[in-house]
N, C-alpha and C positions, 0 to 999 in steps of 0.2 A: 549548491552541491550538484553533482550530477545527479544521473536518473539511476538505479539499480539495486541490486542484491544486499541483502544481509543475513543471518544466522544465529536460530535460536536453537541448540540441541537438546537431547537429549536432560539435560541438567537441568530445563526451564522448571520451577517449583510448579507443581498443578496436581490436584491430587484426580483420580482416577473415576468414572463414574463410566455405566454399562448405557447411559443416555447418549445419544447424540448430541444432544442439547441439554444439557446437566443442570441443574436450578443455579442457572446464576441471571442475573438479573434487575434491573431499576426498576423493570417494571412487569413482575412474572406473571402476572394478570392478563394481558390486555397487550393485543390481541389475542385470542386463544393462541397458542402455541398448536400448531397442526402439522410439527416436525415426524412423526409418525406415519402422515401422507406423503411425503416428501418421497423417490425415487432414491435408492441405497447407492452411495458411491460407485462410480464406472471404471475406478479403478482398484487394480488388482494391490492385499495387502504386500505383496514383493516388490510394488515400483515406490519405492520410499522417496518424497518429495528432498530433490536437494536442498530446500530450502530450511527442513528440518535438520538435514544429515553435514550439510554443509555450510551455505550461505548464512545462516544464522548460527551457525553451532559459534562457542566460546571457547578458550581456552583461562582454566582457572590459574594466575600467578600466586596468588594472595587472597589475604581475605578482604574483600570488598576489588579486585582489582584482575580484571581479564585484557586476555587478547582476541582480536578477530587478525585472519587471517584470508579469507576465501571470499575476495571481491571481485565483479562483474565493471569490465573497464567499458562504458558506453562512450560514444564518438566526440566526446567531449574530453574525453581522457580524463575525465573526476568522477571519483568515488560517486556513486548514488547515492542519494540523500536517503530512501526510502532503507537502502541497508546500515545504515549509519543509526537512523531511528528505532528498528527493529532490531538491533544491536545492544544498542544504549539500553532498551526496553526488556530485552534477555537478561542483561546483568543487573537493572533492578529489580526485578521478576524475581533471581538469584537469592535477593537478600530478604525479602518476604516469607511470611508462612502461609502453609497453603491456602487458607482460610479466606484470605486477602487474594484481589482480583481486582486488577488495572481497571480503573471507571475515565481515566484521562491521561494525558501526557502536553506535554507545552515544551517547543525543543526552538534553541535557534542556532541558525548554521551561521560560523565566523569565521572559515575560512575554507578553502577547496580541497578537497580529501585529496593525497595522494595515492593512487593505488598499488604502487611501487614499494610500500613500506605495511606493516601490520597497524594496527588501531589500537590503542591502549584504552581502557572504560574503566575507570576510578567513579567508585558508588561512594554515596558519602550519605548516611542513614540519618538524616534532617530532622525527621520526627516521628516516632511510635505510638501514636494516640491510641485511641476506645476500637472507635469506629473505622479511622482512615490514616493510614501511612503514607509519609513521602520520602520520597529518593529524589537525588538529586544525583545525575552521570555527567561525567566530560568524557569526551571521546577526543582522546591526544595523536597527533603525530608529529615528531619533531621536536615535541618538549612542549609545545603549542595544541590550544582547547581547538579542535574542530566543528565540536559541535557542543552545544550546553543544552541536559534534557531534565525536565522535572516530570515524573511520573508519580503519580498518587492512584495508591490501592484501597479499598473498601470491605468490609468485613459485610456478607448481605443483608440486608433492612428492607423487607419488603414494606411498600407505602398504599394507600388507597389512591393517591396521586397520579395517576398512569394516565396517559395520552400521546399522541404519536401523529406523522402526519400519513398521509395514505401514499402507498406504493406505486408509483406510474406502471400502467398498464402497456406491456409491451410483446412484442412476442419469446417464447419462447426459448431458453438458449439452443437445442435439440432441432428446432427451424432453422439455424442462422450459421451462418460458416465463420471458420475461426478466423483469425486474422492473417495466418501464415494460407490457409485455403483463396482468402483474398486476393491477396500478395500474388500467387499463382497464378489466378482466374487473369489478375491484371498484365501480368509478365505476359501472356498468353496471346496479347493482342496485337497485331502485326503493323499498327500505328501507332502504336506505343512510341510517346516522347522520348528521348534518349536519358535527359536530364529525372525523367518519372522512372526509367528503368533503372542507371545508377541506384538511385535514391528507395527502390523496392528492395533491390537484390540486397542491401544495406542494412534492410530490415530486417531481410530473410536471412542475412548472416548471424542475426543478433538471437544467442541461443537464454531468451530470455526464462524464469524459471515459473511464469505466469500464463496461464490461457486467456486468452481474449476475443470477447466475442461480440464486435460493436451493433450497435440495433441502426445504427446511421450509416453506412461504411462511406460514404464521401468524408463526412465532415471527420474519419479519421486521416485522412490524406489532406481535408482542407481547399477541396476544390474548386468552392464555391463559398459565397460569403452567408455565414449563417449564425443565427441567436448566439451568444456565447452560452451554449448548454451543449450536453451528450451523456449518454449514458451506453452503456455497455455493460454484459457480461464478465465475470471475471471468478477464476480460482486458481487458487496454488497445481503445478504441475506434480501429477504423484500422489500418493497417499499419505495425509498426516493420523490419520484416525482421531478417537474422540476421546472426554476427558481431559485431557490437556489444554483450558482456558487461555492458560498464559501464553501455551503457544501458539495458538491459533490468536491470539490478539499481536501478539509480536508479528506473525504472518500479514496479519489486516496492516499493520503500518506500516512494513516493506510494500505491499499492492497498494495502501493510499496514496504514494506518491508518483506514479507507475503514468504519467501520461494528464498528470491533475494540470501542471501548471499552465499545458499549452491550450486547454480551454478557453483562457483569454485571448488568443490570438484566431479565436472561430471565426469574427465579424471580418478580419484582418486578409483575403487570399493573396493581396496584392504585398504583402511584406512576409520577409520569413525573419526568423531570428539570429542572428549575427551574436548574443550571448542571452543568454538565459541559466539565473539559478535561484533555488530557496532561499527566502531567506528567515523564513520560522515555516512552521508547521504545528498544529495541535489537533490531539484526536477525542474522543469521547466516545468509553465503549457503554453502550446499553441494555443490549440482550446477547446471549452465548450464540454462539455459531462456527460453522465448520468452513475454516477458510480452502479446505480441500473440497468443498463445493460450491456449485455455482452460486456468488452470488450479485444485483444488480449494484452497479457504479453508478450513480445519480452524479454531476461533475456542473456545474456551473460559476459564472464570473459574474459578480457585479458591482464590477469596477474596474478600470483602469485607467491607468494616468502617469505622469511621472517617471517613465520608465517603469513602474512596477504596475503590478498587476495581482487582485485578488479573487480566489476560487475558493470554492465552498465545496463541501461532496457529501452523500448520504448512499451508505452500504446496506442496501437489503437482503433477505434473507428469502427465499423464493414463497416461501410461506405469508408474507407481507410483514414480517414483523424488521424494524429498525433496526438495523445490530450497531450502527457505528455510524457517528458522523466527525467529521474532519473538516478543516480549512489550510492557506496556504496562502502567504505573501510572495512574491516574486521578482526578482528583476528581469525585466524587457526592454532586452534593446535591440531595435529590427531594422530591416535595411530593404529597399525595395527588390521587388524579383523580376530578375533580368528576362527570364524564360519562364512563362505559365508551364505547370506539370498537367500534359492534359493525360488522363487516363483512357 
């Protein structure tokens, strides 16, 4: 799939809480939760994140049966994986109660989104247990499954079981410039390669609905051969506010696929990729959090081979608590580069 948008509106089931961070949780213990020190949102409640209002919003046909309309066409000309996910993930979300709160998802992409045509998401209610619900969504175009997702929700169980691994220490996002500030700094340079300007101004067209804010800013360009690892900053553009679980996890897996799968091609500056797409993806949410705030992208590979390639990532919470970790299969197929991009 390609890389981009999805939408989860207003409809997403989540019931309402005056916390930032609402007691949902694997593990409400541990680490203290020190969302209370945490810096209040820098955005004003009137800039409403398109991501809530549009890229994820739904259209209901039926019972158990939506459409998505409002997709981001990245230079691949295929639908983004990460709004197809965050999609799929809306419309099971849908068919839950509120009590229940996505702890995982397992999706696999089988064919290239068109973005030409709407998405159809057929929910199909698997099983209603005690403790844990599953959904199972196809996202149709054509008549044909695009993507097959299993999401399971969790009614909450707290455990004495709690552990986590510790947060990389990085600097600050409020130090570090965003990515479009990058983009600029680089545009800026009067030796600037022809083939690195192209390939900036490219980026800077791209009105993506995410901030980003890399702790590494070479190894987001690739200009050098480095660890298959990075992490960055990152949060939804706009304001989603709080309470709303489901939709801020629907948010987290349109941003988990935002730039995941080309970590494998860190060690790589002498090849670019000639095609690249998902080919599964799965997330695991474990503590509440506000994807309309910053939080860290942890993103690593360890593996590749085969044409494909596999990444791992872990979403922090500036507070050091875990909120979400994710992985991601891949196909890679590269070609060497005729002209180094020198910035």
């Amino acid at each position: 799939m390609a890389e981009r948008e999805a939408g989860a509106g207003p409809g997403v089931n989540g019931s309402t809480n005056n916390s930032d961070y609402p007691e949902y949780s694997m593990s409400p213990k541990l680490p203290e939760d020190k969302s209370s020190e945490r810096p209040a949102s820098s955005y004003a409640q009137d800039l409403k994140s398109v991501l809530a209002t549009s890229v994820l919003n739904l259209e209901k046909l039926d019972v158990d049966l939506y459409r998505g309309t409002h997709h981001w066409v990245p230079r691949t000309q295929r639908l983004f994986g990460g709004q197809i996910v965050g999609q799929a993930l809306v419309a099971a979300a849908k068919s839950v109660s509120d009590n229940l709160y996505a702890h995982s998802l397992h999706c696999y992409f089988v064919r290239a989104g068109d973005p030409k045509v709407p998405v159809l998401y057929q929910v199909d209610r698997t099983r209603d247990g005690h403790s844990f619900t599953v959904r199972s969504v196809k996202a149709i175009q054509h008549g044909q499954p695009i993507l097959i997702c299993q999401a399971s929700f969790q009614k909450l169980q707290p455990s004495p079981l709690q552990h986590q691994f510790t947060m990389p220490v990085v600097p600050q996002p409020e130090d570090l410039l965003t990515a479009e500030e990058l983009i600029h700094l680089y545009l800026s340079k009067p030796d600037l390669a022809e083939n690195a300007k192209q390939g900036l101004n490219k980026l800077l067209a791209s009105e993506i609905p995410i901030e980003i804010k890399p702790i590494n800013p070479p190894q987001l360009y690739r200009l050098a051969a480095t660890e298959p690892k990075k992490v960055f900053w990152v949060r939804a553009r706009g304001y989603i506010g709080e309470g709303n679980m489901k939709l801020h996890c629907c948010v987290a897996a349109y941003v988990s696929d935002f730039a995941f799968l080309g970590t494998a091609l860190l060690p790589y500056p002498d090849y670019r990729a000639k095609f690249l797409a998902s080919l599964d993806h799965a997330m695991w949410f474990h503590n509440t959090f506000r994807s309309d705030e910053w939080m860290l992208y942890e993103c690593e590979s360890p593996w590749a081979g085969g044409s494909r390639g596999l990444v791992q990532g872990r979403l922090w919470r500036r507070d050091g608590v875990l909120a979400a970790s994710c992985s991601q299969e891949g196909v890679l197929r590269v070609k060497p580069v005729t002209e180094p991009s020198k910035l």
